[in-house]
KETOR-135482 format. One record per atom (N, C-alpha, C, O, CB): residue number from 1; residue in three letters; x, y, z. Coordinates in steps of 0.1 Angstrom, whole numbers, padded with zeros to 4 digits. Glycine has a CB too. Layout:
<rs>
R pos code  east north    up
R NUM  ala     X     Y     Z
...
</rs>
This chain:
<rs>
R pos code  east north    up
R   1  unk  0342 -0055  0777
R   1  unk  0341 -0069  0773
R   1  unk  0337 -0077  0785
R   1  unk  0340 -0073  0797
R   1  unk  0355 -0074  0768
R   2  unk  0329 -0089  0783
R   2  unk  0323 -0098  0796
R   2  unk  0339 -0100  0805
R   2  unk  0341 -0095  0816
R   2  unk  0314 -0117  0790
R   3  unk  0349 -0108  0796
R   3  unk  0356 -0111  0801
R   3  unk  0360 -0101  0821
R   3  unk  0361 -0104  0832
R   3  unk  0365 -0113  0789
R   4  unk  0360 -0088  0813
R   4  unk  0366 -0077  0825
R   4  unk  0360 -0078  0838
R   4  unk  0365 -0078  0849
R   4  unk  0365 -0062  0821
R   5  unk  0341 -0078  0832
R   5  unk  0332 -0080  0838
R   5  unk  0327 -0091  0844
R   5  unk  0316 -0086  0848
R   5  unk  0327 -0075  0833
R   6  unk  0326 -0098  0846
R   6  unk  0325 -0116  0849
R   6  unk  0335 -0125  0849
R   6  unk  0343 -0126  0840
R   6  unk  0317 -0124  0840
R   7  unk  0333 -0131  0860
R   7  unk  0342 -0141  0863
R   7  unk  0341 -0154  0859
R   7  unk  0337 -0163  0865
R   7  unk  0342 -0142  0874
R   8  unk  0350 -0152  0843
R   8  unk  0346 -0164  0835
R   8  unk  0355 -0181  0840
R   8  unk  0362 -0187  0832
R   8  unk  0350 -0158  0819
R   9  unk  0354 -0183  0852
R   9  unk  0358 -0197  0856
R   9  unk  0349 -0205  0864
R   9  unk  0340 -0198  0869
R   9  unk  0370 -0198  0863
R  10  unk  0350 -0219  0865
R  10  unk  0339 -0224  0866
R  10  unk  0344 -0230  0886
R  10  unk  0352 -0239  0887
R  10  unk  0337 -0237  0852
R  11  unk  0339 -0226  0895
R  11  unk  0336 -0227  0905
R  11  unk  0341 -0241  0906
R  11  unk  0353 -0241  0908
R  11  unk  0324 -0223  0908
R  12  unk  0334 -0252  0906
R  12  unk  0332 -0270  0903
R  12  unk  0345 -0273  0896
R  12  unk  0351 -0282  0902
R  12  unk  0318 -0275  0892
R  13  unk  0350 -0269  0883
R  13  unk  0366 -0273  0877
R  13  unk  0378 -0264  0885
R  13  unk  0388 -0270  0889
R  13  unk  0367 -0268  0858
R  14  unk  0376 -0251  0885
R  14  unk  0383 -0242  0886
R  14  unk  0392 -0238  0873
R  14  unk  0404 -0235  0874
R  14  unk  0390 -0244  0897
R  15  unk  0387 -0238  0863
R  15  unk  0392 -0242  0851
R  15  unk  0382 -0226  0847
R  15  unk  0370 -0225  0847
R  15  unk  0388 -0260  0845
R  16  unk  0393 -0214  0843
R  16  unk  0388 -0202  0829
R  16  unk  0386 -0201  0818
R  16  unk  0395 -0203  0809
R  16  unk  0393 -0193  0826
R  17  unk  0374 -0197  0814
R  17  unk  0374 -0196  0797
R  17  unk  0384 -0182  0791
R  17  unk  0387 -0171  0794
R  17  unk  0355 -0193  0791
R  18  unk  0388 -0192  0782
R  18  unk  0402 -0181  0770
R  18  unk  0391 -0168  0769
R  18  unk  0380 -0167  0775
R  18  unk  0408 -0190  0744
R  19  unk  0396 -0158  0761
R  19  unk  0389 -0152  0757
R  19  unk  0385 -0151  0744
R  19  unk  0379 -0140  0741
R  19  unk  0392 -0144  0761
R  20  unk  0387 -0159  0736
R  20  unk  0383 -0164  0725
R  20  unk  0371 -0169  0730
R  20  unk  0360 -0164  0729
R  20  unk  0393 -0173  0718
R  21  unk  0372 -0184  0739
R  21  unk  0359 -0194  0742
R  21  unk  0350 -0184  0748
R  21  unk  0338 -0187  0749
R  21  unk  0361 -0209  0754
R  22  unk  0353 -0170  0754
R  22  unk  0344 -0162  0759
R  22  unk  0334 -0157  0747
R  22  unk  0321 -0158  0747
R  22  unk  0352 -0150  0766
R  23  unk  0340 -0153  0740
R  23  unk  0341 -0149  0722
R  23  unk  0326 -0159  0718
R  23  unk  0314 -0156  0718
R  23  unk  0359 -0157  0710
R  24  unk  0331 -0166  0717
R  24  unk  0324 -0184  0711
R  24  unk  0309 -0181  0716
R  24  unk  0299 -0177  0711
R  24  unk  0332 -0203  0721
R  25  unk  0314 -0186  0731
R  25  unk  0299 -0181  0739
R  25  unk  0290 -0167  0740
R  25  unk  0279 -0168  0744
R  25  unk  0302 -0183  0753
R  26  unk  0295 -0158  0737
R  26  unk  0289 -0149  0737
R  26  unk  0280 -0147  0725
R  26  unk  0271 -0138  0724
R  26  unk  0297 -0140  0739
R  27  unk  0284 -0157  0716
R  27  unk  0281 -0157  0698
R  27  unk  0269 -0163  0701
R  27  unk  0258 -0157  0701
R  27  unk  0291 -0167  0685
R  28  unk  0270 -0176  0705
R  28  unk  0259 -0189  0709
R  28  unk  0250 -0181  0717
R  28  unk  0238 -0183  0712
R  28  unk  0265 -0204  0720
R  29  unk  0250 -0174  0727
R  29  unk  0243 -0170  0735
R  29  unk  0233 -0162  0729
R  29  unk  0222 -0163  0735
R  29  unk  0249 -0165  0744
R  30  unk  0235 -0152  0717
R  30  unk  0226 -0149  0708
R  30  unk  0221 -0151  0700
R  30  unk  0215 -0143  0693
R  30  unk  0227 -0144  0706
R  31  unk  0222 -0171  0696
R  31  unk  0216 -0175  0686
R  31  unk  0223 -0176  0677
R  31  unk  0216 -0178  0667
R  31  unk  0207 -0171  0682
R  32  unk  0237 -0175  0672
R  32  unk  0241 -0176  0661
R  32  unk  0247 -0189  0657
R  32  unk  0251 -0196  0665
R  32  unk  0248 -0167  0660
R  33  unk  0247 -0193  0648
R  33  unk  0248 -0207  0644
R  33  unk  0265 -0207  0646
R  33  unk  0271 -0198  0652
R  33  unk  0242 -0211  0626
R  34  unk  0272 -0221  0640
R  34  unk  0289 -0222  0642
R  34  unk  0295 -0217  0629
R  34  unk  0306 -0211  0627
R  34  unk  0295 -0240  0645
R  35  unk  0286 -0219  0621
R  35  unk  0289 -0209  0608
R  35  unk  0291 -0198  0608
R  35  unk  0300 -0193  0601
R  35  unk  0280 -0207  0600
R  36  unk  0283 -0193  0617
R  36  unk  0280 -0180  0616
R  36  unk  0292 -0171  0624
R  36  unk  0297 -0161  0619
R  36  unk  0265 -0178  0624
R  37  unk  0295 -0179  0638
R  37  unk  0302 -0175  0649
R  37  unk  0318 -0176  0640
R  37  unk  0327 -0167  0642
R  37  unk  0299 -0186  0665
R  38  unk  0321 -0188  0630
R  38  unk  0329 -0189  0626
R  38  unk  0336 -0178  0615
R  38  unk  0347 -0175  0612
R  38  unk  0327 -0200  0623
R  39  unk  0323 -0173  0610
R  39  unk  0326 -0159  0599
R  39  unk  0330 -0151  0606
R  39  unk  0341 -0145  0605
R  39  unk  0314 -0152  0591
R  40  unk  0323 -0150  0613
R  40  unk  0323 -0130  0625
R  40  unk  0335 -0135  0630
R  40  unk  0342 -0125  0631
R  40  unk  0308 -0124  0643
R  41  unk  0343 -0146  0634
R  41  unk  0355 -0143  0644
R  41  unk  0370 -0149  0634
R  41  unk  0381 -0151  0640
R  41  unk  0353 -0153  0660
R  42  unk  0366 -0151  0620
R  42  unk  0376 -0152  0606
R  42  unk  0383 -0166  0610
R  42  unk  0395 -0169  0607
R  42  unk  0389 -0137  0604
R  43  unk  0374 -0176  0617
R  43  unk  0381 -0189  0619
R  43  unk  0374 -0202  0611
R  43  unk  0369 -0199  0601
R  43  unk  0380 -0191  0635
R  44  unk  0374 -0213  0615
R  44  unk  0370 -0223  0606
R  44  unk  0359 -0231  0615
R  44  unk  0361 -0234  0627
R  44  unk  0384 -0232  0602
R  45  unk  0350 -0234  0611
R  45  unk  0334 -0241  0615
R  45  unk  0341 -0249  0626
R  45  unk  0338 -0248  0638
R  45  unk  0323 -0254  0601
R  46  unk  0355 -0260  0621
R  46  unk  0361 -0268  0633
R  46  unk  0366 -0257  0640
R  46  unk  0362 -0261  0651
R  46  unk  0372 -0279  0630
R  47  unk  0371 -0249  0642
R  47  unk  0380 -0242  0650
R  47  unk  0369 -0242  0666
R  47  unk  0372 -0245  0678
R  47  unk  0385 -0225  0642
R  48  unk  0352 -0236  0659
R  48  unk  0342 -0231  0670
R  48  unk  0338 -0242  0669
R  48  unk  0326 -0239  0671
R  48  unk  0331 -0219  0668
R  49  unk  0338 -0257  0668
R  49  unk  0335 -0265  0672
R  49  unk  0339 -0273  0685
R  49  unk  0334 -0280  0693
R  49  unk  0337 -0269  0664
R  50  unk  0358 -0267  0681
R  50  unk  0368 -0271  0692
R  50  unk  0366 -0268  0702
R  50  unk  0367 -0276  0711
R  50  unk  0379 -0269  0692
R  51  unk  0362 -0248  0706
R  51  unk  0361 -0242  0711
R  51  unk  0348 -0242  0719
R  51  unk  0346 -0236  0729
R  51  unk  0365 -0234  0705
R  52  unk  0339 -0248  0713
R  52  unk  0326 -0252  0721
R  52  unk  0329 -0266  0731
R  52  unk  0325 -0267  0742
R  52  unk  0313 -0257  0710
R  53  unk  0336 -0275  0724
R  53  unk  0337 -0283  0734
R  53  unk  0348 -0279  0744
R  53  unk  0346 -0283  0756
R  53  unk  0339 -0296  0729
R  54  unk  0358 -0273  0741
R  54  unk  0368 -0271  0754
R  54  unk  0352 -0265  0764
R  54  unk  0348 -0272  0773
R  54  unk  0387 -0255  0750
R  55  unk  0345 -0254  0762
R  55  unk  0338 -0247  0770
R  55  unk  0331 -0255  0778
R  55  unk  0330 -0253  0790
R  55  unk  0331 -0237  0764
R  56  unk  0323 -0269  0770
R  56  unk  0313 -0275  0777
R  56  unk  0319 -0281  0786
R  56  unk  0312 -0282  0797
R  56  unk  0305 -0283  0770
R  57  unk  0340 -0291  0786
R  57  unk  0340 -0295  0795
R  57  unk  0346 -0281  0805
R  57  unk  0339 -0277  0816
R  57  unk  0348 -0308  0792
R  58  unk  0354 -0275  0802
R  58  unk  0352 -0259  0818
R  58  unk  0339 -0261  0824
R  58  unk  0338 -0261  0836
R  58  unk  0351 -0238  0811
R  59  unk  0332 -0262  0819
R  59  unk  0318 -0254  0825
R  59  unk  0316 -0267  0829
R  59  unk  0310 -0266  0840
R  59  unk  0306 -0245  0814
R  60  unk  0317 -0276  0826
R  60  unk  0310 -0291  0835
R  60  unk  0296 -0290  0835
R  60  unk  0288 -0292  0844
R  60  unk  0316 -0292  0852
R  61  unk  0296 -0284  0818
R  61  unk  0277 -0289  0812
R  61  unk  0278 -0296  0799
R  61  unk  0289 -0296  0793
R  61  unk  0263 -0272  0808
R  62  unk  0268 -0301  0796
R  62  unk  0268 -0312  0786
R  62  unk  0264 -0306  0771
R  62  unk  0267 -0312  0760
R  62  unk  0257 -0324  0792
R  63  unk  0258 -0295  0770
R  63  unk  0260 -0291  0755
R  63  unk  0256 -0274  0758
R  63  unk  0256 -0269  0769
R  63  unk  0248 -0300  0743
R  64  unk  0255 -0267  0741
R  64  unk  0251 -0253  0740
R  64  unk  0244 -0247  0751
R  64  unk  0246 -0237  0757
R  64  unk  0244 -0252  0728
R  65  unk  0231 -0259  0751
R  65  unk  0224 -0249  0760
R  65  unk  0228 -0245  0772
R  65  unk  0231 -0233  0775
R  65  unk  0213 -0253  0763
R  66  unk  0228 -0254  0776
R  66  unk  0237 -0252  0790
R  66  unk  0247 -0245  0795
R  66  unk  0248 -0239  0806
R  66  unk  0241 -0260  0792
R  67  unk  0254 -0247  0787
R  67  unk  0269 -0235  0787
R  67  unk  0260 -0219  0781
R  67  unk  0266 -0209  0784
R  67  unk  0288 -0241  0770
R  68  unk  0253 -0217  0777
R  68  unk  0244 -0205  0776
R  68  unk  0236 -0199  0784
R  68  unk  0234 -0187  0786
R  68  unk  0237 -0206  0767
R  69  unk  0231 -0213  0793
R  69  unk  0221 -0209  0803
R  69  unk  0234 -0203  0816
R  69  unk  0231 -0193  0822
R  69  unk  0210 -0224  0808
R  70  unk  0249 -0211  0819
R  70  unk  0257 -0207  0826
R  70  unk  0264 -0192  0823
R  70  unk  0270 -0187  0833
R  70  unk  0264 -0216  0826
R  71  unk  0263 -0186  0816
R  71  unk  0269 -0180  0809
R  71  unk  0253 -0168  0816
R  71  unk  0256 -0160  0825
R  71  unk  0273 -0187  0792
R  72  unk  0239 -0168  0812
R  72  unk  0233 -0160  0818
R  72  unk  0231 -0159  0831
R  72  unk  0227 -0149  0837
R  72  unk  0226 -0160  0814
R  73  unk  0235 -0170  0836
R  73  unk  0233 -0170  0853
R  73  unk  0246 -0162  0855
R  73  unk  0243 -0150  0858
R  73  unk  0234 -0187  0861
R  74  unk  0258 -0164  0855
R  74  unk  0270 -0155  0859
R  74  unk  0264 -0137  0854
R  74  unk  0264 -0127  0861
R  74  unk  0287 -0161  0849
R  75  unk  0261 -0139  0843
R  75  unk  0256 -0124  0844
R  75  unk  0245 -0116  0852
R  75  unk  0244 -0104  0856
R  75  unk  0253 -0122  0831
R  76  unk  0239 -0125  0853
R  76  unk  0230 -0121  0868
R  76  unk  0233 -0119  0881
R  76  unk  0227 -0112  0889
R  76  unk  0221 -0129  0871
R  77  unk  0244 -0128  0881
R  77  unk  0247 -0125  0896
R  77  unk  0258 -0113  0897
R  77  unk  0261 -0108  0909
R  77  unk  0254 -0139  0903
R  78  unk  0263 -0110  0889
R  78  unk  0275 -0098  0885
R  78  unk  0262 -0085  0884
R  78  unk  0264 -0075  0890
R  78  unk  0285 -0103  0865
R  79  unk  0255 -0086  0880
R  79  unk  0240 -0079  0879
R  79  unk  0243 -0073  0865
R  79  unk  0241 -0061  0866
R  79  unk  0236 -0067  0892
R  80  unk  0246 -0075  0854
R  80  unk  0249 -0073  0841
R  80  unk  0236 -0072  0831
R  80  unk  0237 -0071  0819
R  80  unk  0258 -0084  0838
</rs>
């Protein structure tokens, strides 16, 4: 799981993503809609809604992309 492998906290907050919001992001990161992310993890469209914004403020970026583009940068530097 990323979580084991990457150091999912944000340097700038010092604030970790759950491993659910790891969940969330790992969904987004492959394109999947909140629908979508919401089926595969048996929760509710708001639930991954919630769960996107707890991440955007951790991550101290302003939407999806961003927290996706963070999300590939930590894996690069982990060399993943």
């Amino acid at each position: 799981m990323l979580e084991e492998r990457v150091d999912t906290g944000n340097r700038r907050t010092g604030k970790r993503l759950s491993r659910r919001e790891l969940e969330v992001l790992e969904a987004a990161s492959h394109g999947e809609t909140n629908a979508e992310i919401a089926m595969r993890l048996g929760v509710s469209v708001h639930a991954v809604k919630f769960h996107l914004g707890s991440i955007y403020k951790k991550l101290a970026v302003a939407n999806r992309t961003e927290a996706v583009v963070w999300l590939l940068e930590h894996r690069a530097e982990q060399g993943l």
